[in-house]
C-alpha positions as CSV (number, residue, x, y, z in Angstrom):
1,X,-22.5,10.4,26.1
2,X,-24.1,9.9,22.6
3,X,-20.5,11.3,20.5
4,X,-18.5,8.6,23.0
5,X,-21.3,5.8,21.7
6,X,-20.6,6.6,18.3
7,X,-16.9,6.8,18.4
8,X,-16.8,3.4,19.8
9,X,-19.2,2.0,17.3
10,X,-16.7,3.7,14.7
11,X,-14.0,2.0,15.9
12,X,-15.8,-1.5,15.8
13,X,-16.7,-0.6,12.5
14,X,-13.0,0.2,11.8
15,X,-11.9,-2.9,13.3
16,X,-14.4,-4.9,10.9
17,X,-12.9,-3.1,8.0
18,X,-9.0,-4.0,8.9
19,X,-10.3,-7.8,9.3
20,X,-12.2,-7.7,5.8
21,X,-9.2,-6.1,3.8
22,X,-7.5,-9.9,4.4
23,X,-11.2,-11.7,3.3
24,X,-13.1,-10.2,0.8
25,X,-13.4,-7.5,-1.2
26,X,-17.2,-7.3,-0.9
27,X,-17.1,-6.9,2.8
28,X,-14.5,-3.9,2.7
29,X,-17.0,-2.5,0.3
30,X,-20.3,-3.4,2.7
31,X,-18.0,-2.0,5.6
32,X,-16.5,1.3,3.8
33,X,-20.7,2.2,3.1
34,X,-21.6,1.9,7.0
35,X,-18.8,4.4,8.1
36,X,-19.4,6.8,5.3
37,X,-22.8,6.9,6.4
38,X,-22.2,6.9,10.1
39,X,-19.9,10.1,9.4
40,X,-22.0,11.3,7.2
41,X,-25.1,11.3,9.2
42,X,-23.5,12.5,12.5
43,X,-21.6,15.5,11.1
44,X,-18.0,14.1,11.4
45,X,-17.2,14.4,7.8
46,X,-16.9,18.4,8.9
47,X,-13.8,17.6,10.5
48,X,-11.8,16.5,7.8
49,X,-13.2,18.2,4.8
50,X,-10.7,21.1,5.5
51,X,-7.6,19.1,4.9
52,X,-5.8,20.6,1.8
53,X,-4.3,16.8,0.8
54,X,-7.9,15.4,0.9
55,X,-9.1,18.5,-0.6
56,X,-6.6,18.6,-3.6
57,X,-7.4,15.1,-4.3
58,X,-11.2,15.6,-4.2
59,X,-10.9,18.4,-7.2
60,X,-8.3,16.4,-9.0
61,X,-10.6,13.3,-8.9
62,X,-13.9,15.5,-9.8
63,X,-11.7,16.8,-12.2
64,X,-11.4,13.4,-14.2
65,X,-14.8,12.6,-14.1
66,X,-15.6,15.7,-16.3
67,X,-12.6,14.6,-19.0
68,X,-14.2,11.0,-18.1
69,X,-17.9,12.4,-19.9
70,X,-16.1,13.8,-22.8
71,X,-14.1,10.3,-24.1
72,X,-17.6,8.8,-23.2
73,X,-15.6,6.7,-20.4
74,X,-18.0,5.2,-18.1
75,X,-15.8,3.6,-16.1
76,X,-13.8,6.7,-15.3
77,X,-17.4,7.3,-12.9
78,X,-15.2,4.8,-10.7
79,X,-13.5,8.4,-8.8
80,X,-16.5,8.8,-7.1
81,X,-16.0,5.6,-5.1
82,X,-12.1,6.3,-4.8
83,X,-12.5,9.3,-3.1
84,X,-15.2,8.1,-0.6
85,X,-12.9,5.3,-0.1
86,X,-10.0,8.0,0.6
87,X,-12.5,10.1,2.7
88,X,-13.0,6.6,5.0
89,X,-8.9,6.1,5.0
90,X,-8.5,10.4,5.9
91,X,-11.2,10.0,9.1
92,X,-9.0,7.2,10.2
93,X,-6.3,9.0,9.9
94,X,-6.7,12.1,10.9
95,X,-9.7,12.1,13.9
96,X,-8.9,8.4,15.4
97,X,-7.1,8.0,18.7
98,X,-3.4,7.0,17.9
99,X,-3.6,4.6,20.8
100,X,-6.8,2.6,18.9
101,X,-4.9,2.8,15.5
102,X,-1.6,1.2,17.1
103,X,-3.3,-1.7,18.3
104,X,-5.6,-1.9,15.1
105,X,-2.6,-2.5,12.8
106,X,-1.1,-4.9,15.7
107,X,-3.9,-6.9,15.5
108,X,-4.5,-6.7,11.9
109,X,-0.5,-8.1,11.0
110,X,-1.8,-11.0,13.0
111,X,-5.2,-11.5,11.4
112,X,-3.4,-11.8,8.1
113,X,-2.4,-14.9,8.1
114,X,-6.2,-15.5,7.0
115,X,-5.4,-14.4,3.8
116,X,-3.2,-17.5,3.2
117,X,-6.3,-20.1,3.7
118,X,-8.5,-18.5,1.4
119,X,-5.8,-18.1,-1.2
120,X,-4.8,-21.9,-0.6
121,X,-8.1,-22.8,-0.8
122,X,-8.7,-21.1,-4.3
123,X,-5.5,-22.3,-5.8
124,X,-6.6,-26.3,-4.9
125,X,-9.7,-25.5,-6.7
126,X,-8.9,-23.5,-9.5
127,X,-5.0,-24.4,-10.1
128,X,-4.7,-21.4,-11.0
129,X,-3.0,-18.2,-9.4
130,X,-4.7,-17.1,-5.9
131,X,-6.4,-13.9,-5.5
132,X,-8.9,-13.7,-8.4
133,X,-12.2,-15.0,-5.6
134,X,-11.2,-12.7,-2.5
135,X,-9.2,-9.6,-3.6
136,X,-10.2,-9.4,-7.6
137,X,-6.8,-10.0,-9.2
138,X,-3.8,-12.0,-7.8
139,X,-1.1,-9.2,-8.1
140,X,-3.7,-6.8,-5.3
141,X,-3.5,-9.8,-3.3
142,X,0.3,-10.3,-3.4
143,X,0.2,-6.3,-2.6
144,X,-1.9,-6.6,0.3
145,X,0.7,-9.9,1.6
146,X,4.0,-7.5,0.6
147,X,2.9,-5.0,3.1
148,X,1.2,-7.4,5.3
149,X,4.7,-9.2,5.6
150,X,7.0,-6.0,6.0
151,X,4.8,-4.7,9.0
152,X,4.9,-8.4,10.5
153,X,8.6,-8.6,10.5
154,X,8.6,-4.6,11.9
155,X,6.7,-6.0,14.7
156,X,9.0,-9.2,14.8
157,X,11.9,-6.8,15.2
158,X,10.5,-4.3,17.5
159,X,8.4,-6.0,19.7
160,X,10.8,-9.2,19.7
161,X,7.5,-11.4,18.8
162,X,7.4,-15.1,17.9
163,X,3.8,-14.9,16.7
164,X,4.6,-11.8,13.8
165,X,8.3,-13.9,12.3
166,X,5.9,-16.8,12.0
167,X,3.0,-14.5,9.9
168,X,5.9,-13.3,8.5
169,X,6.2,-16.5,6.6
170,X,2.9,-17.0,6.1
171,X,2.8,-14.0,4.4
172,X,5.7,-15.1,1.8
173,X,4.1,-18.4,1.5
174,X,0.8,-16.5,-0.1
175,X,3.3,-14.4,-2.3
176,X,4.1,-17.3,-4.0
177,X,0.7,-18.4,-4.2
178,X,-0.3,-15.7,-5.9
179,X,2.7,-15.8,-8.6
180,X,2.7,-12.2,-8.1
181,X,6.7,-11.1,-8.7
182,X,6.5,-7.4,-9.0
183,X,5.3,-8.3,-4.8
184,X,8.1,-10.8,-4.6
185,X,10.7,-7.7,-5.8
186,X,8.4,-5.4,-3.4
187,X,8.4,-7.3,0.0
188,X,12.7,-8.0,-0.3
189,X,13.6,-3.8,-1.2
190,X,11.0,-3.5,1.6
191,X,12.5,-6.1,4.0
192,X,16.1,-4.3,3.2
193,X,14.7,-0.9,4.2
194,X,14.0,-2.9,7.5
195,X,17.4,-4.6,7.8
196,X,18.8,-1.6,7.4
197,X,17.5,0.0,10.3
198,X,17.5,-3.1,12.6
199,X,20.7,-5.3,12.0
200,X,24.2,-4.3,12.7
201,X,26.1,-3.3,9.7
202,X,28.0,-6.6,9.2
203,X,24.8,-8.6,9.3
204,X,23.3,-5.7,6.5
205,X,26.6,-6.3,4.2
206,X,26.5,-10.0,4.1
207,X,22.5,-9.6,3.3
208,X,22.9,-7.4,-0.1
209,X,26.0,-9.5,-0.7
210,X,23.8,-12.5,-0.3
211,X,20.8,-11.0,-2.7
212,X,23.3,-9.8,-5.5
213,X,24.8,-13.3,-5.9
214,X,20.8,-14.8,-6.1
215,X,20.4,-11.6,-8.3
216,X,22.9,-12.9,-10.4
217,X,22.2,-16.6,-10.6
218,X,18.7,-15.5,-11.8
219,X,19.9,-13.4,-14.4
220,X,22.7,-16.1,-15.5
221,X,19.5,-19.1,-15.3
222,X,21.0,-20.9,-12.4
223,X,19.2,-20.4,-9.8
224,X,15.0,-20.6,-10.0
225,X,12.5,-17.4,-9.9
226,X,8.9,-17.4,-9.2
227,X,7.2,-18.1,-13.0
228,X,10.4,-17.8,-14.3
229,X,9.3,-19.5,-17.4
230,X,7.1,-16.3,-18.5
231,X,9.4,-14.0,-17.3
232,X,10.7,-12.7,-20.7
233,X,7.6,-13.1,-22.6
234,X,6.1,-10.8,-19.8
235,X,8.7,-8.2,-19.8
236,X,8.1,-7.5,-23.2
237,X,4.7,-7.7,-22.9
238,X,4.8,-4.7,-20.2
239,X,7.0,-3.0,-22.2
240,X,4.6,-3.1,-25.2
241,X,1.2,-1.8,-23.0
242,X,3.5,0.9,-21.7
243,X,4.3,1.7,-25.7
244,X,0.4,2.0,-26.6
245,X,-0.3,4.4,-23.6
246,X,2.6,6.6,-24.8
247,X,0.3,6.3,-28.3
248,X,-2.8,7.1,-26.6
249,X,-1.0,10.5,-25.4
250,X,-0.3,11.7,-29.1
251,X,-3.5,10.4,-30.2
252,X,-5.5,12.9,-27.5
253,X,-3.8,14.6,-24.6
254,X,-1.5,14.2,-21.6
255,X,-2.2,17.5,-19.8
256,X,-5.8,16.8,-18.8
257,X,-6.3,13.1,-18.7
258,X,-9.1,10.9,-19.6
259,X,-10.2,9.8,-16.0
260,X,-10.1,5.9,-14.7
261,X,-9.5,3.3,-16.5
262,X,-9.4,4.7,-20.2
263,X,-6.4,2.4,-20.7
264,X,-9.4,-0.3,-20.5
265,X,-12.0,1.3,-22.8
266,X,-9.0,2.3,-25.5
267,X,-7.7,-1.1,-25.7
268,X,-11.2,-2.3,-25.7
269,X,-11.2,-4.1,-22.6
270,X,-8.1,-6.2,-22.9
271,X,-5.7,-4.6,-20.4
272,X,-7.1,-3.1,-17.2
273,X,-4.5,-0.4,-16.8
274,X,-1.0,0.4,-18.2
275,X,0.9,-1.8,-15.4
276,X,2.6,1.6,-14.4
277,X,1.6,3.6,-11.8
278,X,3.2,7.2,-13.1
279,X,1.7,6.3,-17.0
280,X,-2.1,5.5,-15.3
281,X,-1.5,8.8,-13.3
282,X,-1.2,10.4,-16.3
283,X,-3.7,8.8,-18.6
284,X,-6.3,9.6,-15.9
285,X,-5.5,12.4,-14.5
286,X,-3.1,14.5,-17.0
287,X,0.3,15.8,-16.2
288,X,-1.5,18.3,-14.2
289,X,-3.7,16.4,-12.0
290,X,-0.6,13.8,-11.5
291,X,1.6,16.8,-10.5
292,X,-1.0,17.6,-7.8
293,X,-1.6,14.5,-6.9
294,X,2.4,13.5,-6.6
295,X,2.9,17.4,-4.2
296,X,0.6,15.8,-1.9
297,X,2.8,12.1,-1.7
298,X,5.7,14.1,-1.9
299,X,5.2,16.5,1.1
300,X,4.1,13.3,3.1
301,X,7.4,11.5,2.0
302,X,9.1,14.8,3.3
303,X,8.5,14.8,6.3
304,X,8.8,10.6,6.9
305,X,12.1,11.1,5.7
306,X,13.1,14.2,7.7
307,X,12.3,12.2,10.6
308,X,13.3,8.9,9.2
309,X,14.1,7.0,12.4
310,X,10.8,7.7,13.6
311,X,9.5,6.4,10.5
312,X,11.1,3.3,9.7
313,X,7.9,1.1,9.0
314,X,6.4,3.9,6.4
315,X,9.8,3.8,4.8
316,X,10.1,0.1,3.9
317,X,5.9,0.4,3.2
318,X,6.5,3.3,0.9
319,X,9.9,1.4,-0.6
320,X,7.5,-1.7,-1.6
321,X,4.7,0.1,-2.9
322,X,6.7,2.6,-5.1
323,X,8.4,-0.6,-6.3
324,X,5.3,-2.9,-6.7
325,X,3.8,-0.3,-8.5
326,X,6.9,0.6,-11.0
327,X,5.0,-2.7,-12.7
328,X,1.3,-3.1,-11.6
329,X,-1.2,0.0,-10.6
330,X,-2.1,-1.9,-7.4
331,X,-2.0,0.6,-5.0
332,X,-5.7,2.0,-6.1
333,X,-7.7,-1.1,-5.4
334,X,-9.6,-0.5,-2.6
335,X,-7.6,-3.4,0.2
336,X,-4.8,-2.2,-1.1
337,X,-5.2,1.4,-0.7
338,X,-6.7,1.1,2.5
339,X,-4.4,-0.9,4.3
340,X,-1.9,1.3,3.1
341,X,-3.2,4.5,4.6
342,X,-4.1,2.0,7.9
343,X,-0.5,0.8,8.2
344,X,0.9,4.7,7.8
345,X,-0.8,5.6,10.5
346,X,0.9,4.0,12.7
347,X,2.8,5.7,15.4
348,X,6.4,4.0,15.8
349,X,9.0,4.0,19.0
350,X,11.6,1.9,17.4
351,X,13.0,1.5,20.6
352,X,14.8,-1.8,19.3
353,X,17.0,0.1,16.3
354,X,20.8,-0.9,16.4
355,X,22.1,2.2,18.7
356,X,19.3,3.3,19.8
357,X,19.7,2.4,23.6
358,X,23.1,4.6,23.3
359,X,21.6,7.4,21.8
360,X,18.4,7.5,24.9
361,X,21.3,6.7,27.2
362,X,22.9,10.0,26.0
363,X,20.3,11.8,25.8
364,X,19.8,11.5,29.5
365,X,22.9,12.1,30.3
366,X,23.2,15.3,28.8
367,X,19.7,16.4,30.4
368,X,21.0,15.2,33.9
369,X,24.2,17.8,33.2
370,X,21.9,20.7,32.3
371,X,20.1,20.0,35.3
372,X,22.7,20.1,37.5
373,X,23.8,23.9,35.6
């Protein structure tokens, strides 16, 4: 009786965290706190502290703060919340009913439509780019709408639902809100991945024939681009913060790292990060602790792929993030990161992928004939 209260008082808990990832920052944090201390304070944290991904990460991460202390890098201390914050994302994952966690990211697709408000809100105040107030910098909120708008349109698709295409939307609209391209890039690779999947072929082509000739226009200056005015001045501007961390690695080390946020402390607190998630993985956490850290994704991404039709939301999620992150390190912030983990642990049917319906209608068929042997 009393492990049934608590698991329903988890999943309110859980539900409160979905809705907060879309509002604040502060309240993911406040939220995060009460389930690490419900699962901490009943026991459950037993149950997944055998997993060998959560386990790898926890010595990678513990790790960094050690290489952290000797750069005198106090913001490196920041793994300690990271991994609690992964420890909330792994109990989800791992111990919560799949039936829960399905209608959790259902509802959650819907709910994010929130996100738009606030970010309106702050942009007719400030005039300035949305996502600074709720969500700490504009290109985590433009994460959090990239795959907040791929799992609307999944839904859209598979559940044929008028309420998701018009989120959907809503979702885009916030993009641009937050001037965040590296999303803009993200959420189209990502709505591809889903095209791909649920259009017929013809319908597919004359997409990617479509988004080549506005690939080109771009390139050739005829047609517009989100901030296309800066978008030179900040290529080269990435390309020059990549060019000092590759200075930072022959001025101390790449195989052990320097924990969180060194990029920071080096360039004495102009740039945040390195804009690139592999160069951050390194400067943190060496080229060993990235090689651990990238066998974990790696084995996950295995067996999405090996499976892919199964998977087909995960694969445009992982498409956009891999790409959002070629440019930004947003994936680490703590919405990002934990509607990330929420969204992959989803459990798909897909019953509305081209073919599909002659595939089950096989299927049946060919158990009907064994039956009949």
């Amino acid at each position: 009786m009393e492990i049934e209260k608590n698991q329903k008082y988890l999943k309110k808990l859980y539900l409160l965290l979905g809705a907060s990832i879309f509002i604040h920052y502060g309240l993911v944090i406040l939220f995060s706190i009460l389930i690490l201390i419900n699962i901490f304070v009943t026991g459950e944290y037993k149950k997944i502290f055998k997993d060998k991904s959560l386990i790898t990460i926890g010595i990678v991460l513990g790790f960094s703060i050690i290489t952290s202390v000797f750069y005198r890098n106090i913001l490196g201390l920041i793994a300690v919340p990271i991994f609690l914050c992964l420890v909330v994302g792994r109990y989800y994952t791992l111990i919560v009913n799949v039936e829960f966690k399905n209608r959790s990211l259902e509802w959650m697709a819907k709910f994010s439509g929130v996100s738009f408000f606030i970010g309106l809100c702050e942009f007719l105040f400030t005039h300035d780019r949305a996502g600074y107030f709720a969500y700490f910098n504009p290109n985590y909120l433009g994460s959090i709408m990239m795959m907040s708008a791929i799992i609307n349109l999944y839904f859209a698709f598979e559940k044929k639902s008028k309420i998701n295409i018009l989120i959907f939307f809503v979702n885009i609209l916030t993009i641009f809100l937050t001037g965040s391209r590296s999303s803009l890039i993200a959420v189209v690779l990502g709505i591809f991945a889903l095209f791909f999947y649920f259009l017929r072929k013809r319908y597919f082509a004359g997409g990617i024939l479509l988004l080549l000739g506005y690939a080109i226009g771009v390139i050739s200056g005829v047609l517009p681009f989100l901030r296309e005015n800066t978008l030179v001045e900040y290529f080269w501007l990435r390309v020059e913060i990549i060019d000092m961390a590759f200075r930072i690695f022959k001025r101390t080390n790449i195989l052990y790292g320097h924990g969180n946020f060194y990029y920071y402390k080096f360039t004495n607190h102009v740039y945040p990060h390195s804009h690139n998630a592999l160069v951050e993985l390194l400067l943190s956490y060496g080229l060993i602790g990235t090689i651990a850290l990238l066998t974990v994704f790696l084995r996950y991404l295995y067996d999405i792929l090996r499976n892919d039709r199964n998977n087909v939301l995960k694969i445009a999620l992982i498409a956009g993030i891999v790409v959002h992150n070629f440019t930004d390190f947003a994936i680490f912030w703590i919405q990002t990161v934990l509607l990330f983990i929420m969204a992959l642990s989803y459990e798909e049917e897909n019953e509305q992928i081209r073919g599909y319906g002659f595939r089950k209608i096989g299927k049946i068929k060919n158990k009907i004939e064994r039956n009949k042997k």
